[in-house]
TORPADREN-156889 format. One line per field, with one value per residue: x negated, y negated, z negated of N, C-alpha, C, O in turn; residue in three letters. Coordinates in steps of 0.2 Angstrom, whole numbers, plus 5000, padded with zeros to 4 digits. Each point is the difference from the previous one (the first is absolute). Layout:
// TORPADREN-156889
n.u: X	...;
n.v: Y	...;
n.w: Z	...;
ca.u: X	...;
ca.v: Y	...;
ca.w: Z	...;
c.u: X	...;
c.v: Y	...;
c.w: Z	...;
o.u: X	...;
o.v: Y	...;
o.w: Z	...;
residu: ALA	...;
// end
This chain:
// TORPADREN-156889
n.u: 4996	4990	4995	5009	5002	4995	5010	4989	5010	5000	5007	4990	5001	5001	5005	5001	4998	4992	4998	4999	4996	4995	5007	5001	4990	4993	5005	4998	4989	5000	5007	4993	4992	5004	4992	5005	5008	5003	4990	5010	4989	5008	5000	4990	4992	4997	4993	4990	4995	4995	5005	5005	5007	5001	5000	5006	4999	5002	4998	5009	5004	4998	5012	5004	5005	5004	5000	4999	5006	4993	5010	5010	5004	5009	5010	5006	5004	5010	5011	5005	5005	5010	5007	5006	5007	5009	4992	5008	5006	5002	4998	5005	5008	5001	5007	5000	5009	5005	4997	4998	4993	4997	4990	4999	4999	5000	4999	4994	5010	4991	4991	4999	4996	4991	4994	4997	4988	4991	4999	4993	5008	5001	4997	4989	5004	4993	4992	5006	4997	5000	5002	4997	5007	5007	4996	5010	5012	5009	5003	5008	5011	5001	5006	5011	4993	5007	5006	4996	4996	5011	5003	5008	4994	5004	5003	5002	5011	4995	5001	4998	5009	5005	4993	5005	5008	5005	5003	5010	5006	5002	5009	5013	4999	5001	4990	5001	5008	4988	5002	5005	4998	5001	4996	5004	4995	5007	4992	4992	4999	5005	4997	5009	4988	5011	5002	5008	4993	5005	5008	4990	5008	5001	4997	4994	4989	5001	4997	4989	5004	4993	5008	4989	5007	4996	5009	5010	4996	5008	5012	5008	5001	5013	5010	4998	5002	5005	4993	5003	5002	4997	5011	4988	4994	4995	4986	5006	5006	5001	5004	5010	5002	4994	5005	5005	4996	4992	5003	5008	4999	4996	5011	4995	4993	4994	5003	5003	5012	4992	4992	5008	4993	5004	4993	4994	5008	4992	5000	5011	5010	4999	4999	5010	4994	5000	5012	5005	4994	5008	5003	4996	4990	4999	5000	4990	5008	4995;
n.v: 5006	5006	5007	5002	5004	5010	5005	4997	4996	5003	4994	4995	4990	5001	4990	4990	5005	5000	5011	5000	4995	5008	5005	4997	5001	5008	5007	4999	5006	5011	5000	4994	5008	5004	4993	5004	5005	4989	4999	4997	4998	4994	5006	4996	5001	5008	5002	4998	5008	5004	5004	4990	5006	4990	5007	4991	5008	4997	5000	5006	5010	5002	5000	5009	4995	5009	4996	4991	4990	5000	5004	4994	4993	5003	4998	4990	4995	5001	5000	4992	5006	5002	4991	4995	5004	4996	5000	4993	4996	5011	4992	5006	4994	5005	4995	4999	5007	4991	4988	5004	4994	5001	4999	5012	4998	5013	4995	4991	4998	4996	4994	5010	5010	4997	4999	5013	5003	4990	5005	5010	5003	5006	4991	5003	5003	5006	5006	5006	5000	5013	4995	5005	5008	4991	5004	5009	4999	4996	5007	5008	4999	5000	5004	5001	4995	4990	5008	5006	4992	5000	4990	5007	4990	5006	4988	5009	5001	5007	5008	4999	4998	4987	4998	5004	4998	4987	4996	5004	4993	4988	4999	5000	4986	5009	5002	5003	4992	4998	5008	4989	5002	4991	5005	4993	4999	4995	5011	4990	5004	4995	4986	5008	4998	4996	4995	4998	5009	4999	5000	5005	4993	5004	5012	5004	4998	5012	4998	4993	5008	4994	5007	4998	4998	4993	5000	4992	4994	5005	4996	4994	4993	5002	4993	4991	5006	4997	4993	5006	4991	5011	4994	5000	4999	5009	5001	4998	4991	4989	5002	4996	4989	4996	4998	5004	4989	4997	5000	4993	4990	5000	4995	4991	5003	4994	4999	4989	4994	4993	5010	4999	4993	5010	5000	4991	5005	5000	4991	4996	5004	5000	4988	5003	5007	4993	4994	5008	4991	4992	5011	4993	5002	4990	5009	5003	5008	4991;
n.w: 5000	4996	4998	4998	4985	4999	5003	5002	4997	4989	4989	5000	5000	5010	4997	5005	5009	4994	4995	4989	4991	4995	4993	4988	4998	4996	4991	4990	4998	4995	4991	4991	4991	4992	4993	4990	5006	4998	5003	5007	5001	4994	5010	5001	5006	4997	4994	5001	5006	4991	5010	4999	4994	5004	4992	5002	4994	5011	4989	5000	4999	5011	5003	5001	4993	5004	5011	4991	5003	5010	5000	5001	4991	4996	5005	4996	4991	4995	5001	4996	4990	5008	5003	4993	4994	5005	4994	5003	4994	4999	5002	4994	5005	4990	5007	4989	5000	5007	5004	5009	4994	5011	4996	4995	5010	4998	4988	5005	5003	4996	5003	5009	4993	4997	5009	5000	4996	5003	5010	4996	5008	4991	4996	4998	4987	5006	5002	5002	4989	4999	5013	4989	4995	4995	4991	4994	5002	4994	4987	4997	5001	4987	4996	5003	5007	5002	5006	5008	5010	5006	4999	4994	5001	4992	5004	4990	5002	5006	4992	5011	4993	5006	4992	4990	5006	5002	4991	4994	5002	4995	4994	5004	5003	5010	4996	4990	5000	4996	4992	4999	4987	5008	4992	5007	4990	4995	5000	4997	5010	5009	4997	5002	5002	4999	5013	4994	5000	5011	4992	4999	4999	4991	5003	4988	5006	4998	4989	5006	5003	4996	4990	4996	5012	4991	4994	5001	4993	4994	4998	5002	4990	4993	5001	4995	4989	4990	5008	4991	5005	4992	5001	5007	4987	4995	4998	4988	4996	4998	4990	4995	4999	4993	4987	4993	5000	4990	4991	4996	5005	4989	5002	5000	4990	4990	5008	5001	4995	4995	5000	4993	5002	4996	5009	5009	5006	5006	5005	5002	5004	5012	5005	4999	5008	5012	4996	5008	5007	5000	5001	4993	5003	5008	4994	5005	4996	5009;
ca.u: 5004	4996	4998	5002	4999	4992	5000	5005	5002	5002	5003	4999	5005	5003	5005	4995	4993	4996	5000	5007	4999	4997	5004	5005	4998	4999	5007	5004	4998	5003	5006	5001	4996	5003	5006	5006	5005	5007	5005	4996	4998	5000	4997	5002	5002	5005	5005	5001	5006	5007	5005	5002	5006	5000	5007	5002	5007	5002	5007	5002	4998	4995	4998	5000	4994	4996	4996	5001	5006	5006	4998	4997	4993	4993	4998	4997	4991	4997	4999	4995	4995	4998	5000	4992	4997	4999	4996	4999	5006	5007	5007	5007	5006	5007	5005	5009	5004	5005	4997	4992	4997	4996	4999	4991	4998	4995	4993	4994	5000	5002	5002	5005	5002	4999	5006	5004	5004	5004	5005	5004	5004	5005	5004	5002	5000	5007	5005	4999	4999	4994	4998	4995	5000	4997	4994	4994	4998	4996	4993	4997	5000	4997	4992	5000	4995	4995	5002	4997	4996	5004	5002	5007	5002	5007	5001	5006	4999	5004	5001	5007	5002	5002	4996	4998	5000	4995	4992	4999	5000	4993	4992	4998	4999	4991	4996	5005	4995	5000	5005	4998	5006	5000	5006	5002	5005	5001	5009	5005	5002	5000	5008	5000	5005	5000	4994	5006	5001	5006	4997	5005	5004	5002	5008	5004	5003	4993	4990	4998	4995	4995	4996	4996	5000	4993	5003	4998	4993	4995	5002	4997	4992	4997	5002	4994	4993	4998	4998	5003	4996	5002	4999	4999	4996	4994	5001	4997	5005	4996	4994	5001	5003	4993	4998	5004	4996	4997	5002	5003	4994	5000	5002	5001	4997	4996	4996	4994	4998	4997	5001	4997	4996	5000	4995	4999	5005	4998	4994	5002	5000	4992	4995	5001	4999	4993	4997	4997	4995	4999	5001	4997	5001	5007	4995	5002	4996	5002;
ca.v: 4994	4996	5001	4996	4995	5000	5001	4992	4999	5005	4999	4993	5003	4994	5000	4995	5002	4996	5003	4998	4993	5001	5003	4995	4995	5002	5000	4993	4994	5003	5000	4995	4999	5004	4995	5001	4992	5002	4994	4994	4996	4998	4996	4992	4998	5006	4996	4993	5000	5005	4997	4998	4999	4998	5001	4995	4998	4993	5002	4994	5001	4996	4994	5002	4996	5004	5002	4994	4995	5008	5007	5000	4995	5005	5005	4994	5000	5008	5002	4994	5001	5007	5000	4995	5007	5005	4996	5003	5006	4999	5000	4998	5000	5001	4997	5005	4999	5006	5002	4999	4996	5000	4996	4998	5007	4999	4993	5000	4993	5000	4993	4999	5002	4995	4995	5003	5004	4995	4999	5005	4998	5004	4995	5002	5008	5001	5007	4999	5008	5000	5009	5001	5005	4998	4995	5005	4999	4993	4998	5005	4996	4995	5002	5003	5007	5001	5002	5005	4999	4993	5002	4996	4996	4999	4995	5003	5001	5007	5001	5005	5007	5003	5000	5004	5005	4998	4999	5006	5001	4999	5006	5008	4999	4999	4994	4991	4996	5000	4996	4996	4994	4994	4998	4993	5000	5005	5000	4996	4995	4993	4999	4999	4992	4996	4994	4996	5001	5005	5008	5005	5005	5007	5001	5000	4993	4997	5001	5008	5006	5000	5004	5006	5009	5005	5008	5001	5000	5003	5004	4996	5001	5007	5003	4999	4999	4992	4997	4994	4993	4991	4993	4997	4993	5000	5004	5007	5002	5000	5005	5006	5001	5000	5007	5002	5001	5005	5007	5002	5001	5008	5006	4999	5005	4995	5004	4998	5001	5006	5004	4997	5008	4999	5004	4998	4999	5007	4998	4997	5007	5003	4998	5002	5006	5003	4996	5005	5005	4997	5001	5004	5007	5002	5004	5005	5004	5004;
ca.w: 5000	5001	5005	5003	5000	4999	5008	5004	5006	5001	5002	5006	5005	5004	5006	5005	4999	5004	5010	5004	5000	5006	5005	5003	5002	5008	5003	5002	5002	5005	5003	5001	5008	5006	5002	4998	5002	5002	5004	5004	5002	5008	5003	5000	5006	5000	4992	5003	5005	5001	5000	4995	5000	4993	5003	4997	4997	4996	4998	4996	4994	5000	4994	4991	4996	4997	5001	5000	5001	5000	5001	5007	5000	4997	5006	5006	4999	5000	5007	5003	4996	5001	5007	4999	4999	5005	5006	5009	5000	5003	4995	5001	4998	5003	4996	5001	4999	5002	5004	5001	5006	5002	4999	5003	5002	4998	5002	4995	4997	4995	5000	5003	4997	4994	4998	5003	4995	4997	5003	4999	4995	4999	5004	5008	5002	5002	4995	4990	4998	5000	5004	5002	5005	5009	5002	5001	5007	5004	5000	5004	5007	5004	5000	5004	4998	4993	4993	4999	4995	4998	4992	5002	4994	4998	4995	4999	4992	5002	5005	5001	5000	5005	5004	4998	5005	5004	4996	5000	5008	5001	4996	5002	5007	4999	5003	5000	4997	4992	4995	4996	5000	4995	4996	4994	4997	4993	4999	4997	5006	4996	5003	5009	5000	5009	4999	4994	4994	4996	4998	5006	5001	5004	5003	4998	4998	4994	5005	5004	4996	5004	4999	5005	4997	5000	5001	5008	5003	4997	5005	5006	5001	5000	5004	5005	5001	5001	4996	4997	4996	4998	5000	4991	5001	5004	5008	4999	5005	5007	5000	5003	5006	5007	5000	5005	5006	5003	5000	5006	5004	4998	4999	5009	5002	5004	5004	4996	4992	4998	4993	4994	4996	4993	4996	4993	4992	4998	4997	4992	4995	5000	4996	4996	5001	5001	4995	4993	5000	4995	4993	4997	5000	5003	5005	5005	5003	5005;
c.u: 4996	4998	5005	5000	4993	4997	5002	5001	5004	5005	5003	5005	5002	5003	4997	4995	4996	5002	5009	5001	4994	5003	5006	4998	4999	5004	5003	4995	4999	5005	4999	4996	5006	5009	5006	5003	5008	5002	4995	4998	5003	4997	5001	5004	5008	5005	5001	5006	5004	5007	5004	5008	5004	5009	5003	5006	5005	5009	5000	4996	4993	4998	5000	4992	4998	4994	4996	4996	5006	4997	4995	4994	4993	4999	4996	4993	4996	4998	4992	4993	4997	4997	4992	4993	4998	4997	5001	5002	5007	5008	5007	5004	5006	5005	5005	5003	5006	4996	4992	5000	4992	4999	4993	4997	4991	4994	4996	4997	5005	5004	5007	5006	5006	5008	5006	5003	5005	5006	5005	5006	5008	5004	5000	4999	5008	5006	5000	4999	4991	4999	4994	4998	5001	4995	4992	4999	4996	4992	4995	5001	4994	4993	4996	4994	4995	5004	4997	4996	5000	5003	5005	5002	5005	4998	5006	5002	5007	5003	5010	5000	5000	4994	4996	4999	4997	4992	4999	4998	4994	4993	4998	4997	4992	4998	5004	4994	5003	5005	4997	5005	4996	5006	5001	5005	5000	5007	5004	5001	4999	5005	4995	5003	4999	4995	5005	5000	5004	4998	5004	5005	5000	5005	5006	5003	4995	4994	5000	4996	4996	4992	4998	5002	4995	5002	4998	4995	4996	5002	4997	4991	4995	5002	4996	4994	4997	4997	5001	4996	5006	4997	4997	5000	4995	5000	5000	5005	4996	4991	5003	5003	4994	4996	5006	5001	4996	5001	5004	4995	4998	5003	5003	4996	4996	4995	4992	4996	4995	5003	4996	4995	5002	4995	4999	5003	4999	4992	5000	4999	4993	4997	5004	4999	4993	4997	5000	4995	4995	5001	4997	4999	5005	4994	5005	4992	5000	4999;
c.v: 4994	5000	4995	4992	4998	4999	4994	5003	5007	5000	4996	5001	4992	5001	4999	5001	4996	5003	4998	4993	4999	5003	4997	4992	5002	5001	4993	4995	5005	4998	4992	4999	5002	4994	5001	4996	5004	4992	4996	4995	4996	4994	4991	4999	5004	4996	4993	4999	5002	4994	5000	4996	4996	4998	4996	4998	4994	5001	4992	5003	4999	4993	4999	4996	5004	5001	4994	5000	5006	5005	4999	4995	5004	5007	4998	5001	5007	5003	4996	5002	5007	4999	4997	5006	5004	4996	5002	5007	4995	5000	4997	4998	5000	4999	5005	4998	5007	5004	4998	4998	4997	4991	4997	5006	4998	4996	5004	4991	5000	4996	4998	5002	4994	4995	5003	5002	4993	5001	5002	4998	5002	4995	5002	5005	5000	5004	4998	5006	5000	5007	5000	5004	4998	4997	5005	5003	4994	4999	5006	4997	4994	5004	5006	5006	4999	5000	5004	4996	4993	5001	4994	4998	4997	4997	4997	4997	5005	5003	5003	5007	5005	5001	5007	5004	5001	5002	5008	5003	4998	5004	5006	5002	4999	4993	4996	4997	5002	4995	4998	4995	4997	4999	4993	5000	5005	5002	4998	4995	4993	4998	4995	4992	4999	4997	4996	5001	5004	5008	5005	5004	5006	5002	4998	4991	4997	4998	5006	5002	5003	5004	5005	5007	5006	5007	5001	4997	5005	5008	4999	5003	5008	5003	4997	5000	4994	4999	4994	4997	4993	4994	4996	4995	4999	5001	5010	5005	5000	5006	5007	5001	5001	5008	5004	4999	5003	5007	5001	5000	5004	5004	4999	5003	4995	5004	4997	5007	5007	5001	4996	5004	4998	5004	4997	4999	5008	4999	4999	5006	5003	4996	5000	5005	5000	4995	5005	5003	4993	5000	5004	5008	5004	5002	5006	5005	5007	5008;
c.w: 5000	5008	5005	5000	5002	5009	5003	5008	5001	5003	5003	5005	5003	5004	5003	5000	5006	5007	5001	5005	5009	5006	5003	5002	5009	5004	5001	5005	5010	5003	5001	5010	5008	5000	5002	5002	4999	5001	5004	5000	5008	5001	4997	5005	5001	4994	5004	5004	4997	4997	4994	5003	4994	5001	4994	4999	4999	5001	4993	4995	4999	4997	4994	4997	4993	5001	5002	5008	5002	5003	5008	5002	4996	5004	5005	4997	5001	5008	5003	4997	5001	5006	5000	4998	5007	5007	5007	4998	5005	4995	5005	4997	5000	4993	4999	4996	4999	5005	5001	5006	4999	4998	5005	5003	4998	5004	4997	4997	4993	4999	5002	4997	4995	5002	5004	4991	4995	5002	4999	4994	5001	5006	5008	5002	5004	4995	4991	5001	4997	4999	5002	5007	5007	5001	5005	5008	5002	5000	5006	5007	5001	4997	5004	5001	4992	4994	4995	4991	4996	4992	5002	4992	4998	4995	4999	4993	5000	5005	5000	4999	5007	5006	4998	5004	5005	4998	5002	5008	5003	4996	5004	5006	4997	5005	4997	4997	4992	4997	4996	4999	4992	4997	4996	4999	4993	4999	4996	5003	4998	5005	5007	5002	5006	4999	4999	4996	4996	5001	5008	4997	5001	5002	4997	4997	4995	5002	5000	4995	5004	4996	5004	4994	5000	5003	5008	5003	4999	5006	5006	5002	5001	5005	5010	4999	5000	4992	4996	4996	4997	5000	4993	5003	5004	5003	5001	5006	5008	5001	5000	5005	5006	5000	5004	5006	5003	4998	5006	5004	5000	5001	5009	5002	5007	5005	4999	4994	4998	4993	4997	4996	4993	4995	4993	4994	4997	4997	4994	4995	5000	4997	4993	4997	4997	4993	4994	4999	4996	4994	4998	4998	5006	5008	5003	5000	5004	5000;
o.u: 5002	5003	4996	4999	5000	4995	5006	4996	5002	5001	5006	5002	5000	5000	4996	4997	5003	5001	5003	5002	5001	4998	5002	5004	5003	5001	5002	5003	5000	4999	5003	5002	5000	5005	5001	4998	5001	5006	4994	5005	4997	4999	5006	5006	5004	5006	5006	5005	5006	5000	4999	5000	5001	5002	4998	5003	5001	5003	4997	4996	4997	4995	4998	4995	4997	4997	4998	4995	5005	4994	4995	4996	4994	4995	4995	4995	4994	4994	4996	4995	4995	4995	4995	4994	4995	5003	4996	4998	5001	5002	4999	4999	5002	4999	5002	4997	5000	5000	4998	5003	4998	5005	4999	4999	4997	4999	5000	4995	5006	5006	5003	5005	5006	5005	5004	5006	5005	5004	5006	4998	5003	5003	5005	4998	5006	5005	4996	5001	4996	4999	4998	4996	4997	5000	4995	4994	4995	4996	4995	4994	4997	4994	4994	5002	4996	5000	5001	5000	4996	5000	4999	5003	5000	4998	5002	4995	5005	5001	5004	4996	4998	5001	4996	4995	4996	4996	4995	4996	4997	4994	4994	4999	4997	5004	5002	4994	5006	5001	4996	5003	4999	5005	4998	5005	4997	5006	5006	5001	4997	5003	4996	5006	4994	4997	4997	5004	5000	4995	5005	4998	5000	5005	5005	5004	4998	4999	5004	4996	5002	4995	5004	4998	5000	4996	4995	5000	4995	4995	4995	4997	4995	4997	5000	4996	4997	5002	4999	4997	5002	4993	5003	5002	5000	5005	4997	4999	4998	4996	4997	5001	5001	4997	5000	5003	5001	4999	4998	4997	5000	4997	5003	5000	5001	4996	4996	4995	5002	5004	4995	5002	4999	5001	5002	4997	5004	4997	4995	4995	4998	4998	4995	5002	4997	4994	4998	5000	4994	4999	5000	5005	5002	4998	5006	4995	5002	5002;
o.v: 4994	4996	4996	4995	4993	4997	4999	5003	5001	5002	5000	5005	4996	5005	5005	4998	4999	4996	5000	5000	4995	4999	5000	4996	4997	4998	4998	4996	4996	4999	4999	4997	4999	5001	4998	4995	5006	4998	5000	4997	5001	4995	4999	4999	4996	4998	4999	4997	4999	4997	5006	4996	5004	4996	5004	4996	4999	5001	4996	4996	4998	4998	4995	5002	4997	5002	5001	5004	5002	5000	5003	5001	5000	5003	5003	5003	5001	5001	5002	4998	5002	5004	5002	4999	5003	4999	5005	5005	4994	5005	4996	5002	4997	5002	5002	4995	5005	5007	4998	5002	4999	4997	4995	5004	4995	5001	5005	4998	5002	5000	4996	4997	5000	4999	4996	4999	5001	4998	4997	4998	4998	5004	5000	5002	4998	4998	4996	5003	4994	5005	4998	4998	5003	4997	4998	5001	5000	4997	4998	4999	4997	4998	5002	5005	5003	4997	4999	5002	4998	5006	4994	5004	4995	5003	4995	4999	4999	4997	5001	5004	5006	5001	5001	5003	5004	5003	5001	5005	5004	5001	5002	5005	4996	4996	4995	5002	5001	4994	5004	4997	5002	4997	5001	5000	5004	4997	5003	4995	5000	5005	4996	4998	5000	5000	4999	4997	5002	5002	4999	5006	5001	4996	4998	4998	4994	5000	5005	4997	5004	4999	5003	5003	5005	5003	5003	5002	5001	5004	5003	5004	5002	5005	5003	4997	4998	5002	4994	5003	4994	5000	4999	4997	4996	5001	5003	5005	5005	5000	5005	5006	5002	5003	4999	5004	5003	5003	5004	5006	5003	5006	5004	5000	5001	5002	5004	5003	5005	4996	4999	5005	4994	5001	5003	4997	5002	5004	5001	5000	5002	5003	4998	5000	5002	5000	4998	5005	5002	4995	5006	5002	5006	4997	5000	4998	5005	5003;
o.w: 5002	5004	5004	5004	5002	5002	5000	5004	5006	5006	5001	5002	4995	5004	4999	4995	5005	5005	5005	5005	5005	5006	5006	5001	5004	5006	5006	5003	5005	5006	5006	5005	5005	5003	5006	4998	5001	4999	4999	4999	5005	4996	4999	5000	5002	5002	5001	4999	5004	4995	4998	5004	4995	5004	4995	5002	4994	5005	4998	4998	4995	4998	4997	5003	4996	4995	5006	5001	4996	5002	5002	5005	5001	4999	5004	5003	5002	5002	5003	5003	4997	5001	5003	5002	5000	5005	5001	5003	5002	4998	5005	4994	5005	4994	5006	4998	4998	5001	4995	5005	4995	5001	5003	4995	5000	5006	4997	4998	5000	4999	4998	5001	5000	4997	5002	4999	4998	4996	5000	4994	5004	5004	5004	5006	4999	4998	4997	5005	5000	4996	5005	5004	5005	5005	5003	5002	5003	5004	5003	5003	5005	5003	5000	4997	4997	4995	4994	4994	4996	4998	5003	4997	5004	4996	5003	4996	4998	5006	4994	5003	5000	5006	5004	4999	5002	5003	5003	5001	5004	5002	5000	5001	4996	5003	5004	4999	4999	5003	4998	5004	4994	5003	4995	5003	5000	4999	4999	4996	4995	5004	5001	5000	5003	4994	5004	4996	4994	5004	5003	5000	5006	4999	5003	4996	4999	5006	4999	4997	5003	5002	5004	4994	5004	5004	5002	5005	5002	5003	5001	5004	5002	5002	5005	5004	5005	4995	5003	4995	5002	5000	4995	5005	5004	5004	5005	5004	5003	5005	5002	5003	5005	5004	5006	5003	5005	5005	5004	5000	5006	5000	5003	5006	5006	4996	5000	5000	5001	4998	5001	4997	4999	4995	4994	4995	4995	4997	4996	4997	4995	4995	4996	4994	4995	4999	4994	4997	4999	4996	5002	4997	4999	5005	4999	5002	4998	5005;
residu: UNK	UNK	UNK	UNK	UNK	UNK	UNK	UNK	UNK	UNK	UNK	UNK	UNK	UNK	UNK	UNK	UNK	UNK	UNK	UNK	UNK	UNK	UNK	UNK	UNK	UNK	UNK	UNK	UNK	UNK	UNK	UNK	UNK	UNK	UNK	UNK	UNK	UNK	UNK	UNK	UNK	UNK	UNK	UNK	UNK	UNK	UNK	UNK	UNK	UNK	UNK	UNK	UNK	UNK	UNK	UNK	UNK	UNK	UNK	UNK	UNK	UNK	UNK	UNK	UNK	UNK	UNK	UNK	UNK	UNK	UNK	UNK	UNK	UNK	UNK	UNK	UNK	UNK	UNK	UNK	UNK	UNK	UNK	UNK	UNK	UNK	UNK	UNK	UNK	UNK	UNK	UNK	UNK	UNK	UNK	UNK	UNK	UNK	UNK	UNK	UNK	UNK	UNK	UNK	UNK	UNK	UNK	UNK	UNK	UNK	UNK	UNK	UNK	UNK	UNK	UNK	UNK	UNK	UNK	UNK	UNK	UNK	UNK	UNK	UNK	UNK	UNK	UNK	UNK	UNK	UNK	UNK	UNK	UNK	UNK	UNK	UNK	UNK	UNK	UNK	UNK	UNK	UNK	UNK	UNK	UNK	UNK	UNK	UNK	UNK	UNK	UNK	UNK	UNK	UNK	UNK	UNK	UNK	UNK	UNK	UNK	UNK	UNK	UNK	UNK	UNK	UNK	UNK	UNK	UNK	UNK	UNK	UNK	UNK	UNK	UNK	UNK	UNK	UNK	UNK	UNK	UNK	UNK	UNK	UNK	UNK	UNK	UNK	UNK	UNK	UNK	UNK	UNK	UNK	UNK	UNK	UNK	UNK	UNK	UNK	UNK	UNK	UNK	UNK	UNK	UNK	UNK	UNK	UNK	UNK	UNK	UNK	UNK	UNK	UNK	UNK	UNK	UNK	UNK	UNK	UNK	UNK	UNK	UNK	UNK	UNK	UNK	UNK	UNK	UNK	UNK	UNK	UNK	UNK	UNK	UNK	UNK	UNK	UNK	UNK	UNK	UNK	UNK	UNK	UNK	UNK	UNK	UNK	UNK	UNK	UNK	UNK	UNK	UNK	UNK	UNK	UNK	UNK	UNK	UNK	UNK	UNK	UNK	UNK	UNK	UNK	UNK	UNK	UNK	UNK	UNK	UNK	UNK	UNK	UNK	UNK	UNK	UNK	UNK	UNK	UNK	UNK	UNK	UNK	UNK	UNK;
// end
């Protein structure tokens, strides 16, 4: 019974042993050399062009001051702030309502943009209503062979029940251009006022209620595969909307675009490995 106390190293026993810590360092630093990807790099030049549809809601509830001055004046900066982001890209636009219509077929002057979107106002929409769903042939006719890798933005504060379908219908069709919708507005609405000053009326007589029905944005988006960003203060809105840009870009399958190497993120864990050979008494014998 002495004999064991009196024995160093008898019982000795480690999880982690130095040849372990060498074996998986080279594993991970193998697999890094051999540069692993699951996603693309596209091209500058490629991201530059790719067309852009900015499709704009100006319905009454657009005026709601929820969203200060309103909903559709802070749609105006935003759009001009996204657009500004995208240098000698092509963008277009387009006004709905009941109906959609063609405002501007896609430019690469930004400039020109600017006092097409001042323009825009509940007053010379022809239709009342806010049908999203017709806007989505229009936007694929005008863009014509470059939907594939075009992205169709919906600057909205919601959408209709009754476009659900349309949405549904457009998802199932290969080559469209990508879904995206800038949402303004909160679903505790605020109050919709003429340039007079008086409040807008709805069907039944009263103000318009002009809360964003989060439930059905939420449909809408799973049911077309759309991407949704609400409306801040800042500009964090305008950075994800440029990242989903380019992902879409991505998924148009850029002919350009190479494989991104992600090796190096496997170098982190190996030189953590090989920092255990800095500790004391922590040898290998081969």
């Amino acid at each position: 019974h002495l004999g064991d106390a009196l024995t160093m190293g008898h019982r000795e026993t480690r999880r982690f042993r130095p040849v372990d810590s060498v074996i998986a360092a080279w594993l991970l630093m193998v697999l890094a050399v051999a540069g692993p990807t699951w996603s693309k790099q596209p091209s500058p030049w490629f991201s530059e062009t790719a067309p852009l549809v900015v499709a704009v809601e100006v319905t009454d509830s657009m005026r709601a001051n929820d969203v200060p001055p309103t909903r559709l004046e802070r749609a105006r900066f935003k759009v001009l702030d996204l657009i500004a982001q995208r240098t000698g890209a092509r963008t277009a636009l387009i006004a709905y309502a009941g109906s959609a219509h063609v405002v501007l077929p896609p430019t690469t002057d930004a400039s020109v943009i600017k006092p097409f979107l001042e323009s825009l106002d509940p007053l010379i929409m022809p239709q009342p209503g806010a049908r999203a769903g017709s806007v989505l042939s229009l936007a694929v006719e005008l863009l014509g062979e470059d939907a594939a890798i075009a992205t169709l933005l919906f600057v909205t504060d919601g959408f209709d029940a009754a476009d659900v379908d349309q949405f549904a219908q457009y998802a199932a069709i290969p080559d469209q251009p990508a879904l995206a919708a800038l949402i303004t507005g909160t679903s505790q609405g605020g109050v919709a006022l003429l340039p007079d000053g008086t409040p807008v009326r709805g069907p039944a007589g009263g103000r318009l209620a002009t809360g964003v029905d989060d439930d059905l944005v939420s449909r809408v988006a799973s049911t077309a595969d759309m991407a949704v960003v609400r409306l801040q203060d800042g500009d964090g809105d305008i950075r994800a909307l440029l990242r989903i840009l380019e992902s879409n870009l991505r998924l148009a399958d850029d002919p350009n675009a190479r494989w991104e190497d992600r090796g190096w993120w496997l170098l982190i864990p190996a030189a953590l490995l090989v920092a255990f050979w800095f500790r004391r008494g922590w040898t290998m014998q081969w």
